[in-house]
C-alpha positions as a Python dict, from the first residue, in 0.01 Angstrom:
ca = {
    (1, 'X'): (0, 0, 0),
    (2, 'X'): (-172, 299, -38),
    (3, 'X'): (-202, 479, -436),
    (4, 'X'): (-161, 812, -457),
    (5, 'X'): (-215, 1036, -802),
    (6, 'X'): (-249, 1339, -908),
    (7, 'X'): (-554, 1474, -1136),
    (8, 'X'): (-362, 1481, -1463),
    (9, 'X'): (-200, 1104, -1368),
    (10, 'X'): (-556, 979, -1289),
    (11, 'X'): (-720, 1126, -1569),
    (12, 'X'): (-400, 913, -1776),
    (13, 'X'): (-447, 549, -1620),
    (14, 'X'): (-611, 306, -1842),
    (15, 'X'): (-693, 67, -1694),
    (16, 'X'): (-772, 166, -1323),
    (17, 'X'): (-545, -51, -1118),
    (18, 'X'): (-723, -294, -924),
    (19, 'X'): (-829, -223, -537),
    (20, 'X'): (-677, -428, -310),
    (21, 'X'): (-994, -595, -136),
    (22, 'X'): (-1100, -648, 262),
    (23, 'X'): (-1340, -842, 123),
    (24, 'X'): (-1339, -976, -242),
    (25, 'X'): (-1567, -751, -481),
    (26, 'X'): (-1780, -615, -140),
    (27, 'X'): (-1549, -401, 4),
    (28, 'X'): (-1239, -269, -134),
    (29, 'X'): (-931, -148, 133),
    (30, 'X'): (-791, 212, 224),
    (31, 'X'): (-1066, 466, 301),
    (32, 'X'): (-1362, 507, 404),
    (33, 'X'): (-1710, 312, 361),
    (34, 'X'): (-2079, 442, 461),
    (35, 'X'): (-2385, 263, 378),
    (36, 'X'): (-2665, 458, 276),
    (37, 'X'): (-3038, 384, 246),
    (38, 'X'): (-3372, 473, 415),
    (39, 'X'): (-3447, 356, 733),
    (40, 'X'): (-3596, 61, 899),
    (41, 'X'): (-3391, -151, 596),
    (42, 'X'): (-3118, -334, 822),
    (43, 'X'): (-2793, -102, 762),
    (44, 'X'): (-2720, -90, 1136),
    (45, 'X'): (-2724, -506, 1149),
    (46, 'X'): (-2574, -514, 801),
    (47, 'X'): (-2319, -289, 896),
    (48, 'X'): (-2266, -446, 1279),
    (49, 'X'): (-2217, -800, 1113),
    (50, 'X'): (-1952, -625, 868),
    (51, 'X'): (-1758, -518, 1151),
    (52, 'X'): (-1759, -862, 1347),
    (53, 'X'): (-1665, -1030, 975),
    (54, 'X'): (-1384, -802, 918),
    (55, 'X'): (-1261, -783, 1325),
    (56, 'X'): (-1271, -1189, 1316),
    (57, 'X'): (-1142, -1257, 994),
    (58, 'X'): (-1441, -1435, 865),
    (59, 'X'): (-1635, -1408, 520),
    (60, 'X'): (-1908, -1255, 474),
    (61, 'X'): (-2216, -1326, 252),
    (62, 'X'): (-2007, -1537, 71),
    (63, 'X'): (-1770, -1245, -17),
    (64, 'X'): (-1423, -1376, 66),
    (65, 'X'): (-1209, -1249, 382),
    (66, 'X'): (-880, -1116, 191),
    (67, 'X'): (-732, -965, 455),
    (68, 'X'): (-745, -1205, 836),
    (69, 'X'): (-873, -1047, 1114),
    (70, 'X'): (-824, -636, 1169),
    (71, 'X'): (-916, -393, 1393),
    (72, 'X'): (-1224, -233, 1291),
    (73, 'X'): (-1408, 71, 1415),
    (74, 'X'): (-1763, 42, 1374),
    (75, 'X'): (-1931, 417, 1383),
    (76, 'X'): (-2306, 413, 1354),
    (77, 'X'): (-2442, 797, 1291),
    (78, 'X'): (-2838, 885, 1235),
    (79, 'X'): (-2926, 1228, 1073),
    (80, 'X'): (-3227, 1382, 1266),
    (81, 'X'): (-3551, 1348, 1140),
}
């Protein structure tokens, strides 16, 4: 299920409902999710064993799976420099 709202609704709600999770207070469902940091930190493995978590259903980091296995698209981008 995917919320949608206006400005004037969202400015209204109180509370904020709560976000349906992938996994359970990590990563919440619908959109999108980038991981940002300097380099040389471990995003790209952090964000590879993510993708194998969420394609295979597993937990992760001891964040629970909520939703089973899904089909994930894992998109690593570097910025020049």
């Amino acid at each position: 299920m995917i919320l949608s709202y206006s400005w004037e609704e969202l400015l209204t709600l109180k509370p904020f409902p709560e976000p349906k999770w992938l996994l359970e207070g990590l990563i919440p469902g619908g959109g999108w999710t980038l991981l940002l940091g300097p380099g040389k930190v471990g995003k790209s493995l952090f964000g590879a064993q993510l993708a194998h978590a969420l394609s295979t259903g597993q937990d992760f980091f001891g964040c629970q799976n909520q939703t089973g296995p899904l089909r994930v698209v894992y998109v690593q981008a570097d910025t020049p420099g």
